[in-house]
N, C-alpha and C positions, 0 to 999 in steps of 0.2 A: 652686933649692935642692936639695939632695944630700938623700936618703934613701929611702924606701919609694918601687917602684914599682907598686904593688899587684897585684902578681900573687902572693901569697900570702893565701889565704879560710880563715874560717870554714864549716867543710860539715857541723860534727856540734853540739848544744848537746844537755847534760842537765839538768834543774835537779827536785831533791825537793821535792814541797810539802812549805811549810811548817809545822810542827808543833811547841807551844807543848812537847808533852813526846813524846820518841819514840814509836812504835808497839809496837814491838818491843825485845826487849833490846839496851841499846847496843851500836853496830860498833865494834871496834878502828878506828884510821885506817888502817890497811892494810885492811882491808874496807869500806871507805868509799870508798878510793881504786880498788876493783876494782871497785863496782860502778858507780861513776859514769865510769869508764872505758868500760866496756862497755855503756853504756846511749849515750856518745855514740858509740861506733862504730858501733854498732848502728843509732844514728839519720841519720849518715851514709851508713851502706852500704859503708862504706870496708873492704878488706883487710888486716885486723889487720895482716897483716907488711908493709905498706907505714909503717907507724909506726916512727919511728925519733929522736923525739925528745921530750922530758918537760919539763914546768915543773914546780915543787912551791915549798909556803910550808913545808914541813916536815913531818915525821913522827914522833908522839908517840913511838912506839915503838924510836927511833934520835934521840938528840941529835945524830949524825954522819953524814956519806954517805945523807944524802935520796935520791937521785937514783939510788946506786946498789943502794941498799934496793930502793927502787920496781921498777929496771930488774929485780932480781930476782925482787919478789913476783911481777911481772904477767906475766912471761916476756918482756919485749919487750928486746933488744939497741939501746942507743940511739947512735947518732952526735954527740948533742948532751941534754947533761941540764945545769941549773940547777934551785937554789934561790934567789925574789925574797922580798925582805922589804923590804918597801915599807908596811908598816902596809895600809889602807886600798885604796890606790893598787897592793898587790901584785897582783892581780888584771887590772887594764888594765897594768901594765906585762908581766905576762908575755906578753899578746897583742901588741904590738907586736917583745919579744924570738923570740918563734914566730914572726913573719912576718919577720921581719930575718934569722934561720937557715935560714929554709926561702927566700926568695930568694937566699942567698950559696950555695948550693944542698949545704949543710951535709946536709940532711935533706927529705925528701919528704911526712911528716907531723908533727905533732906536739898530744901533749895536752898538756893544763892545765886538772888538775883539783883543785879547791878542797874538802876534806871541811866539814861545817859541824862538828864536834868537833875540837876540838884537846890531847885528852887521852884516854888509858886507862881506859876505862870503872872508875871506883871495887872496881863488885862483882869486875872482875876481877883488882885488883890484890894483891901477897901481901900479908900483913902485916908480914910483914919489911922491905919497902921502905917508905924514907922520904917523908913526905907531898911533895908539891908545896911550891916555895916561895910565901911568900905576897906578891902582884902589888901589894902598898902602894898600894889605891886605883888603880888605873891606870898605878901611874908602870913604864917596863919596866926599871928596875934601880936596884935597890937595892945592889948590891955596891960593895965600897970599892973609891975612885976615879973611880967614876962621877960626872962632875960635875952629876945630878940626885943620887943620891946625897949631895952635901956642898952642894946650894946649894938645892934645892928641897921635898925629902922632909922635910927638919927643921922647914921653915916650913911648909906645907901646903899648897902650889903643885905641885900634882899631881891625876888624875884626868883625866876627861873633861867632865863637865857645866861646871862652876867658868870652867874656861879659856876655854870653846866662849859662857859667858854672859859673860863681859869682852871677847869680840869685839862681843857684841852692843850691850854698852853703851855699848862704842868707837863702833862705828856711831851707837845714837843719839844719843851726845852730838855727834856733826857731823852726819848728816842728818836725825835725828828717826827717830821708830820710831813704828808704826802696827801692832798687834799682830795688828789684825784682819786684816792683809794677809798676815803670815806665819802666821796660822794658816790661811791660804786656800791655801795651798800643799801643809797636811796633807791639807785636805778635797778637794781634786781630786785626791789619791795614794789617797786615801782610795775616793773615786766609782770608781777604775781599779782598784781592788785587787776592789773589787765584779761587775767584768767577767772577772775571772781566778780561776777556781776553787781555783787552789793557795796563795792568799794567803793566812792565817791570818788576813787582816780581811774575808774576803771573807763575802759577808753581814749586816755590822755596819757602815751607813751613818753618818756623821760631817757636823757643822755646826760653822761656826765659834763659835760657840755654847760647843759640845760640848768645841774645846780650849780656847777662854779658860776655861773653869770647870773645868777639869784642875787638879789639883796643880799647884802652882809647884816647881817644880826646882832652878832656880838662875836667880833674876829676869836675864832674862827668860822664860825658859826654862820650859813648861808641860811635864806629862808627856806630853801627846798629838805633843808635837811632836820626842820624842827617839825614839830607833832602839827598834826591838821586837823582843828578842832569839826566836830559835827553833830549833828544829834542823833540820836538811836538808843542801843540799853541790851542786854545782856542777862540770859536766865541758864542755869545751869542745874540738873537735878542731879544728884548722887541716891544711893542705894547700896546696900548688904546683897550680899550673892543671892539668896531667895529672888529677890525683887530683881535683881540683874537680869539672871539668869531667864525671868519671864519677859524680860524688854521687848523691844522691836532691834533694837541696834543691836551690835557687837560691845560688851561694854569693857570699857577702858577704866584698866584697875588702878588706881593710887598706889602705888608699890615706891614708894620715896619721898622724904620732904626733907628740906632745911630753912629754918627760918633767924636771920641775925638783922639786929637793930646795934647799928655804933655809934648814931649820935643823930642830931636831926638839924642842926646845919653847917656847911663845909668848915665857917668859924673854928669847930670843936674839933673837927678830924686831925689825926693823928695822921694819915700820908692820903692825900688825893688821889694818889695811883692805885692803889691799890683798895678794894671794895667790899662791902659784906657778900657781894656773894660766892668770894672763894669758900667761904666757911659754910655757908650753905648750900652750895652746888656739895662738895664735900662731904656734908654729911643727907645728902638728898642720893647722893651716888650708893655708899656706903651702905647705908639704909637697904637700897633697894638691892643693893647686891650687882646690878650693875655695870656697866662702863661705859665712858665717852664713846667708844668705835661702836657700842651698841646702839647710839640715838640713831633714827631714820630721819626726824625731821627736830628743828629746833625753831621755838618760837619764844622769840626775846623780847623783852619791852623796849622800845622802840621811840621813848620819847624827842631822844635827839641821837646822830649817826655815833656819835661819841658816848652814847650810852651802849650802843652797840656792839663796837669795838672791846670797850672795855668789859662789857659781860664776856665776850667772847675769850679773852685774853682770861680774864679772873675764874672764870669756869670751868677752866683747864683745856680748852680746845685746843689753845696756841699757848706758846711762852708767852710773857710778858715782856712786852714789847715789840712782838712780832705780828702785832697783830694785823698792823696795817698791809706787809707783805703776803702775810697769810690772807685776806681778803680779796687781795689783787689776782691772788694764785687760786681762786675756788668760785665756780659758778654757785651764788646763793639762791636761784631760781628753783621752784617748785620741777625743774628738768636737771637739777646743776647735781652735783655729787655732795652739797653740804644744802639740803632745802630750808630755808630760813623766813619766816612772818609771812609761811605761802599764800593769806589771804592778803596779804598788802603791808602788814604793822600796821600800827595807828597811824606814822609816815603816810601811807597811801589810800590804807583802807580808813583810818581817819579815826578820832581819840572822841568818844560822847562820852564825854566828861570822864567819873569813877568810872563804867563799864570800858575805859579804854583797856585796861588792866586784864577784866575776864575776856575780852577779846583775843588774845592768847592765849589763854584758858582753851576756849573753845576751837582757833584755829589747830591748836594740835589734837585736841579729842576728834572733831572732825576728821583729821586726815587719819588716825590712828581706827575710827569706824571704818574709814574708806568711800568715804558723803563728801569728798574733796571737789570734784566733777572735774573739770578741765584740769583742774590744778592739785590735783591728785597724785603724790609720791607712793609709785608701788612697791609692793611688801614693804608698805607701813605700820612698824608693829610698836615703834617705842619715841616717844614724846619728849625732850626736854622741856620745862616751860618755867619762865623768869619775872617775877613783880618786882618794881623798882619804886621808893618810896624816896618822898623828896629828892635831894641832890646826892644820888648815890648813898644815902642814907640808912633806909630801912630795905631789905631784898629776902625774896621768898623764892625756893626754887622747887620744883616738881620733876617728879619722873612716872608716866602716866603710859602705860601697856597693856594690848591686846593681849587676849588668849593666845 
């Protein structure tokens, strides 16, 4: 099969602990994007002017030319700039676009860095400009024409919780549902977020217990078991084997990708049970020459425990429909025999906003260096990693290994 030869790594990761309300006065996104820039070259080792290529999801302060905003702010002249929008899923799709540029030998390094804000600090805005428009419960457009707009917004098929809980009910009404089992998938994100200090859950132990008796959301759906918004932000450097191979880390090659979009809201899909990213875990396996018994560590997006599940199932780990037994049956903990979102998922370790996405990203590059510290899975040599765009919509999958 034609694609990645993995000789384009991961050499530099930055990720903010997570924090329920900033420290400090908020950063514009241009000051967001410089510091998490320079925190992963810096954790590379890497020579700034050997950079010469940009990912971005966008820039509050520019609705136009992201890329060559950036190129600007940060001083760096790029060979190769993009903006992904990919919901969810933008995050692992830019990492495979960086190593598909840097082997076509476009570019020599390149960042991809996720701010966790994606707007203008309020205090600093004038009053003369007019507010933000309002995001109608989740839906991303409301402008005329849009056919969410004329078919979904008036009815009230829209959001996030709503949607993500009529997957679940799909599911159980053909396999049955076991509630206690997908809460068991919070509590073991949960136990890991406990071994990593920059988790916003870290030191507030969790029982299944604890999420069945949570707030109901959208039956099925508890509050324990949905994403925990926070602030922070996310930088990622790639690099060609020259520049790797001079890093400070162990670098973690790109050897795999699939990338599938089947529509962008449940309205349009064809079966709720089943996901893109069978097709792309599939051709990310393929690709990399690979196999499922080969992952040491899987790190899944994590927005809700039912997105979990069902990566789990659609990415061939388990049959379909087995998934919830297969969970019941497998310690997901950074000690367990299948280690799963070892710094917490966004569930624990907590979702700053787009950079929720590369946060998986970097939790398996991390454990794949061996920079895990407590919660470090040994003879970690191989990565799955999963982007989830809208409601099961758009998914991106990786497969990410050491020497």
């Amino acid at each position: 099969m034609t694609g990645l030869r993995g000789e384009a790594a991961i050499v530099g990761i930055a990720e903010l602990p997570a924090q329920r309300r900033p420290a400090g006065p908020p950063l514009f996104t241009l000051d967001q994007y410089a510091l998490l820039a320079k925190m992963a070259v810096e954790d590379a080792g890497v020579d700034p002017a050997r950079i010469n290529g940009l990912l971005t999801h966008g820039v509050a302060e520019s609705a136009m030319f992201a890329p060559a905003t950036l190129c600007e702010y940060l001083g760096l002249a790029l060979d190769f700039g993009e903006r992904v929008d990919l919901g969810g899923a933008t995050s692992a799709g830019m990492i495979w676009r960086a190593a598909a540029a840097i082997e076509l030998g476009i570019c020599d390094a390149v960042l991809a860095v996720v701010p966790g804000s994606a707007s203008v600090p309020q205090s600093e805005r004038k009053s003369s400009e007019p507010a933000a428009a309002p995001n109608w419960f989740g839906a991303s457009s409301n402008n005329y024409g849009s056919p969410q707009a004329e078919f979904e917004i008036p009815y009230g098929n829209l959001g996030q919780n709503a949607p993500y809980a009529q997957i679940a009910q799909r599911y159980a009404a053909e396999f049955g549902y076991d509630p206690a089992a997908v809460a068991k998938i919070a509590v073991d994100q949960r136990t890991n977020a406990g071994a990593h200090p920059g988790a916003v859950f870290h030191g507030t132990p969790l029982t299944v217990e604890d999420v069945l008796a949570s707030p109901m959301i959208a039956d099925p759906i508890h509050l324990l078991e949905t994403v925990m918004r926070v602030h922070g932000g996310v930088g990622v450097l790639l690099a060609n084997a020259d520049v790797a191979r001079r890093s400070r880390h162990r670098p973690v090659w790109i050897k795999g990708f699939g990338e599938h979009i089947a529509f962008k809201t449940p309205t349009y899909a064809e079966d709720l049970l089943h996901t893109p990213i069978t097709r792309a875990a599939d051709k990310a396996f393929a690709m990399s020459g690979l196999n499922r018994s080969d992952v040491d560590v899987a790190s899944i997006y994590d927005c809700y425990t039912i997105t979990v599940l069902m990566s789990l199932e659609d990415a061939g780990f388990c049959a379909k429909g087995d998934g919830m037994s297969w969970v019941a049956e497998h310690d997901l903990t950074y000690r367990g025999d299948f280690p799963l979102n070892t710094a917490g998922g966004q569930l624990s370790f907590g979702q700053a906003g787009m950079a929720g996405g590369m946060h998986h990203v970097v939790d398996g590059a991390r454990q794949v260096m061996g920079r895990a510290g407590d919660a470090q899975v040994p003879d970690c040599h191989t990565a799955f990693v999963t982007g989830n765009g809208g409601i099961m919509s758009e998914q991106v999958a990786l497969i990410m290994r050491g020497d």
